[in-house]
N, C-alpha and C positions, 0 to 999 in steps of 0.2 A: 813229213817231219824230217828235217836232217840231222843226218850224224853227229853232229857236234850238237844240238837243241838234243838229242836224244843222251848221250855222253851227262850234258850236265842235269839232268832231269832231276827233280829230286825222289823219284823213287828207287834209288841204289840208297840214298841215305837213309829211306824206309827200313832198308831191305837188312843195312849195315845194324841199326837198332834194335831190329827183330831179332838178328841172331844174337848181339850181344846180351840180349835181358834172355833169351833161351840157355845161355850159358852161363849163367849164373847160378851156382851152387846152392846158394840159399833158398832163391824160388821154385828151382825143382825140386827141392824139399817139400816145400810146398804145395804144389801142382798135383792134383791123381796122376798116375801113368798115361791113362787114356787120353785126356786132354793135355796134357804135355807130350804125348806120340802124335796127336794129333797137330799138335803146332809144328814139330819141327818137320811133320811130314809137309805143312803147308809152305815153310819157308824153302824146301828144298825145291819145290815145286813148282814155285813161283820164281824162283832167283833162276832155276834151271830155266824155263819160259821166258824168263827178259832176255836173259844172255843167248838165246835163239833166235830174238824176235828182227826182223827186220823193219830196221827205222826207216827207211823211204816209205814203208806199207804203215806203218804205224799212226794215228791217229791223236792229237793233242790231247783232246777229252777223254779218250780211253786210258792213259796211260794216266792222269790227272783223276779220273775216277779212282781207278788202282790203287793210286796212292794215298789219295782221302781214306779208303777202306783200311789199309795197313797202318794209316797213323792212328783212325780209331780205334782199330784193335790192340794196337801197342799201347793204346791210353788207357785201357780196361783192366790191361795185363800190369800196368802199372799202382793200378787205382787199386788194386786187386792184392800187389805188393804190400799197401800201405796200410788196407783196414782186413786181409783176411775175408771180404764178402765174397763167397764162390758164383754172385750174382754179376761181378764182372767178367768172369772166365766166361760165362753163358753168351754174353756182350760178345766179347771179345769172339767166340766161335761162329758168331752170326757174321760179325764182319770180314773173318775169314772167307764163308763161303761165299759169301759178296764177293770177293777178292778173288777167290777159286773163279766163278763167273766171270768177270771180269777177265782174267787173265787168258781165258779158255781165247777170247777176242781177237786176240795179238797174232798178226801174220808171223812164221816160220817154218822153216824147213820143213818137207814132209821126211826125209829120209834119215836128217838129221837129227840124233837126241841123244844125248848121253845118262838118262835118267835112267840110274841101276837098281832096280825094286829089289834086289838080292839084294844090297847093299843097304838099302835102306830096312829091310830086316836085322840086318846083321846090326846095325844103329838101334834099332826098337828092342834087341836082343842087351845090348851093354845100357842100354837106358833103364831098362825094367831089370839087370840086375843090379846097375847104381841104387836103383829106388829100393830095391827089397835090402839092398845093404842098409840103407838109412832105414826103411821099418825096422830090420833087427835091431837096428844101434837103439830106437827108440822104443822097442819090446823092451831090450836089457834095461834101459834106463825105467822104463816105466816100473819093470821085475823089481827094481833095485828098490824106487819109493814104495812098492807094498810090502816088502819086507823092512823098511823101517819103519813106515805106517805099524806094520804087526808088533814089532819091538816097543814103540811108542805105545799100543794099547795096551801090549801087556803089562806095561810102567804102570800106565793109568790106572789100568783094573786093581793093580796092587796097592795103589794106592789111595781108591777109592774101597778098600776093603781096609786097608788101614783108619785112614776116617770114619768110616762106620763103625767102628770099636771101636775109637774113639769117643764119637758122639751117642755109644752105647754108655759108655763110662760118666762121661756128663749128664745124660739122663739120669743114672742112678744119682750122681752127687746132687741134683736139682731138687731129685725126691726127698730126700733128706734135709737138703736148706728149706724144702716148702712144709715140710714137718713141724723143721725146730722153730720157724718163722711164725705157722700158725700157735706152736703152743705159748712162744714168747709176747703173742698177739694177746691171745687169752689173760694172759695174769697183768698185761700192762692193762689191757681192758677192766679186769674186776678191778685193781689199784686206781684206774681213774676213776672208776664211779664210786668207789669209797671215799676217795677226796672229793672229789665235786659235793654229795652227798653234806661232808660235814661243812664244807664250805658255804655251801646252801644255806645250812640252818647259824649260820655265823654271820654270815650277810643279811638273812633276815632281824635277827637282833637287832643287829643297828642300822637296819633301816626304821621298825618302830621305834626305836630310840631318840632316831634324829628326826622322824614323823611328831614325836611328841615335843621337842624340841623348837619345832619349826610352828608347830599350834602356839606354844605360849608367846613365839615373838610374834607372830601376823596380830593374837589380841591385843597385845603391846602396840603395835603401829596400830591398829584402829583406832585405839581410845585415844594415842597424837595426833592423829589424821583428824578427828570431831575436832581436839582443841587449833592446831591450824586452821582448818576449814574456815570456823568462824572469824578469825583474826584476817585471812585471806580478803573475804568478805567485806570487812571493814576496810580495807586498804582499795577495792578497788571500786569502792563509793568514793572516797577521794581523788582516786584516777578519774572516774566517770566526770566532774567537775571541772580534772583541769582537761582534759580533752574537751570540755565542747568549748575550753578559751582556746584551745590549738584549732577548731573547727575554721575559723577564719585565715589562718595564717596557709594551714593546709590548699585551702582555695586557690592560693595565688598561682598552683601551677596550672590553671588551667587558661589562666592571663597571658601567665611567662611563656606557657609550650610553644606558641605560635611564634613567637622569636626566636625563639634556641630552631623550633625547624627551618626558619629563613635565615638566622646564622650559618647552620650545617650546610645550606643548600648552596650562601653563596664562597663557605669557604669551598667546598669540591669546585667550584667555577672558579675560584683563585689559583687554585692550583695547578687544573687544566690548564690554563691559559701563562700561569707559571712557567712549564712546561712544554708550550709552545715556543715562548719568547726564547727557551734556552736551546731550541733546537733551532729556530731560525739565525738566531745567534750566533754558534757554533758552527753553521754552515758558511757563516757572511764571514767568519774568522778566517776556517780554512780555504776561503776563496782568496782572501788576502794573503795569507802566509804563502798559501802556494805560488801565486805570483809573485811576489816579494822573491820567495827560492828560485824562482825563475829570471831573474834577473842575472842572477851569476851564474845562469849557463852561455853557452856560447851558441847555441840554438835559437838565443830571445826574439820570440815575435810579439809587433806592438800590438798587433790585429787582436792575438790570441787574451795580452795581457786586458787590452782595454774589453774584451767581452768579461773578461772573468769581475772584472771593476764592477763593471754596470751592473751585473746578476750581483755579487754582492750589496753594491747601493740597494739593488730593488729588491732584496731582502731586507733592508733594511724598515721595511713602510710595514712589512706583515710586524716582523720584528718588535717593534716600539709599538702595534695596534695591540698585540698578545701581551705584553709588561704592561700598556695603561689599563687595558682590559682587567689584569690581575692586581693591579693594585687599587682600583674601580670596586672592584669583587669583594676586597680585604677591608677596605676601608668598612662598606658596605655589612661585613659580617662581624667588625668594631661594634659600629654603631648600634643593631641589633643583640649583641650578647649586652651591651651595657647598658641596654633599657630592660634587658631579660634581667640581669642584676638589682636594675633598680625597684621594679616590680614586684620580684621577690620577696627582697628584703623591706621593705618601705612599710609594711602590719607588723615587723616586728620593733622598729622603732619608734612608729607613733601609738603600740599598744597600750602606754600606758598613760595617754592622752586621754582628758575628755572627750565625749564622742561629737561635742561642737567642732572642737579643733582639729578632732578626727574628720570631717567631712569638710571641713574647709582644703586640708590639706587633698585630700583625695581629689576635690570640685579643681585645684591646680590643674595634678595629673593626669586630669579627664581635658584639658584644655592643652596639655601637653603633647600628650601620645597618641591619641587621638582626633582623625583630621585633620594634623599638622602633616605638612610635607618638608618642612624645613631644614629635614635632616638630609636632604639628598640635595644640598645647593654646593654641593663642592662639586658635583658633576658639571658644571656651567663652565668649568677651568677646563683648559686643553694645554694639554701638552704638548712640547713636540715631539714630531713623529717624522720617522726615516734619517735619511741622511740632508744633513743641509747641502743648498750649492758653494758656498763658502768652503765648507769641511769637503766638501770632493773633488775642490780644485787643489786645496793644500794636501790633499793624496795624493795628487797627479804629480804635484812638482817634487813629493818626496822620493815618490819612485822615479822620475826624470834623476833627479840629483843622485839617488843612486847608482842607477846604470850607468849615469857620468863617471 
């Protein structure tokens, strides 16, 4: 290894770190004597051993070992700093003697050493009485909080001997309110059951009173109740009579129901299909307007305009299939309510018909409504449907003339 690779090596800045957190006032506070004698005996030790060592004999790995060891023991000693675990210092000694080991390695001088063990007593000696300065400081200090700890108790005891005579006092005044409580208990007690008492026989009174009260009206309502009864009676023999002339008329819904449900059924298909037409509709609109706005841009393509056309047109064919569809439907549920009308009502008009004329008329609506198909010949008409060719050449030339 050469001089200058040895020179910038990074174990002097080990070496530099080591003493700098060694000297530091706060963490020798910290530190026992013992492992704090011990450190600064290892840093002397070590730094005196570099500064010996000859770099041409010296070894990359060995010195690179060295230095691994010293940065983790400086890491321990730090870690150690921060949370107070004396489990780093233990660290931290192991890698010391790592490092002891390690440095023993290092070719130098045999004759040469300037390492003064006197000297490093006389250091162990100002160390361990730094430290016992700082246990005294924190003996007095500690002296100082047990003598205000004592002051503070004796507050307290005073003052918990105050509140006990206190809450002696209260006891008494308790017994006395539970005294005059129970006897004022007492006499509200005999006072309420003397009232309740007359009350009782007060209530009773007139309860038999309105007991007899209540007897003569209920015989009163019986002997009205026999005279309605029978007048009741009479009255709905006359109902009986005209109900079986209603028995006919009643019939008819069982004629009519069957239209009013194919009404129902094909108005929801009107609607549905209502509601087709206005969305196909609606789409074929905004196909046009958009293009239309598209013409007064400076962007205009014809390519784009004529697709938007055509999808419009051919919305047009679903379009005009969903309106014929719903008004198909509507018509359809016309038709239906107004034979369910007629059906209906048709016994209450020829009721009072002979029952010849009665059956003529009926033998009609049997020739009517039945077996006829006639009512569905408007479906044979077609509409038209979609866009014509006529009407989508006069689009074509309207948007031409406008882009003009």
């Amino acid at each position: 290894m050469t001089s200058e690779s040895f020179e910038k090596h990074n174990i002097f800045d080990r070496l530099n770190s080591l003493e700098e957190i060694l000297s530091n006032e706060e963490l020798k506070e910290k530190i026992d004597l013992e492992k704090l004698s011990f450190f600064q005996t290892v840093f002397s030790y070590i730094n005196q051993r570099v500064k010996l060592t000859i770099p041409d004999l010296v070894q990359q790995t060995e010195l690179d070992a060295l230095s691994n060891e010293l940065n983790a023991g400086i890491a321990q000693i730090n870690s150690f700093s921060g949370n107070n675990n004396v489990g780093h210092l233990t660290n931290a000694t192991n890698n010391f003697n790592a490092a002891i080991n390690r440095v023993k390695n290092l070719p130098i001088p045999v004759a040469k050493t300037d390492f003064n063990f006197s000297r490093k007593i006389a250091d162990f000696e100002k160390t361990a009485k730094g430290k016992y300065k700082s246990l005294e400081k924190e003996k007095n200090e500690l002296k100082s909080e047990i003598e205000s700890f004592k002051t503070n108790l004796t507050n307290k005891e005073a003052e918990i001997q105050r509140l006990l005579k206190l809450i002696e006092g209260k006891e008494a005044e308790i017994q006395n309110l539970n005294s005059s409580f129970q006897t004022n208990f007492n006499n509200i007690k005999s006072e309420h059951n003397q009232s309740f008492e007359n009350d009782r026989k007060t209530y009773r009174t007139e309860i038999d009173k309105a007991k007899e009260t209540f007897r003569e009206e209920i015989d009163e309502l019986k002997d009205s109740i026999d005279t309605d009864t029978t007048k009741i009676v009479e009255q709905l023999n006359k109902k009986l009579t005209e109900a079986k002339t209603l028995v006919n008329l009643i019939g008819n819904v069982g004629v009519t129901g069957n239209y009013q449900n194919i009404a129902n059924s094909h108005k929801k298909s009107a609607d549905f299909w209502r509601v087709m037409a206005i969305v196909f509709m609606s789409v074929f609109s905004i196909l046009l307007v958009w293009t239309i706005i598209d013409l007064s841009s400076e962007g205009f393509d014809w390519t784009k305009s004529l697709i938007r056309i055509i999808a419009a047109a051919a919305l047009s064919y679903p379009a005009t299939y969903a309106a014929r569809e719903s008004s198909k439907h509507r018509k359809l549920e016309t038709i239906n309510r107004n034979a369910e009308l007629e059906l209906a009502s048709i016994n209450p008009f020829i009721e009072g018909l002979a029952d010849d004329k009665k059956q003529v008329i009926k033998e009609k609506l049997v020739e009517k409504y039945f077996g006829n198909n006639n009512n569905n010949d408007f479906l044979d008409s077609k509409e038209s449907e979609g866009l014509s060719i006529p009407a989508f050449e006069k689009l074509l030339n309207a948007i031409a003339k406008l882009k003009g």
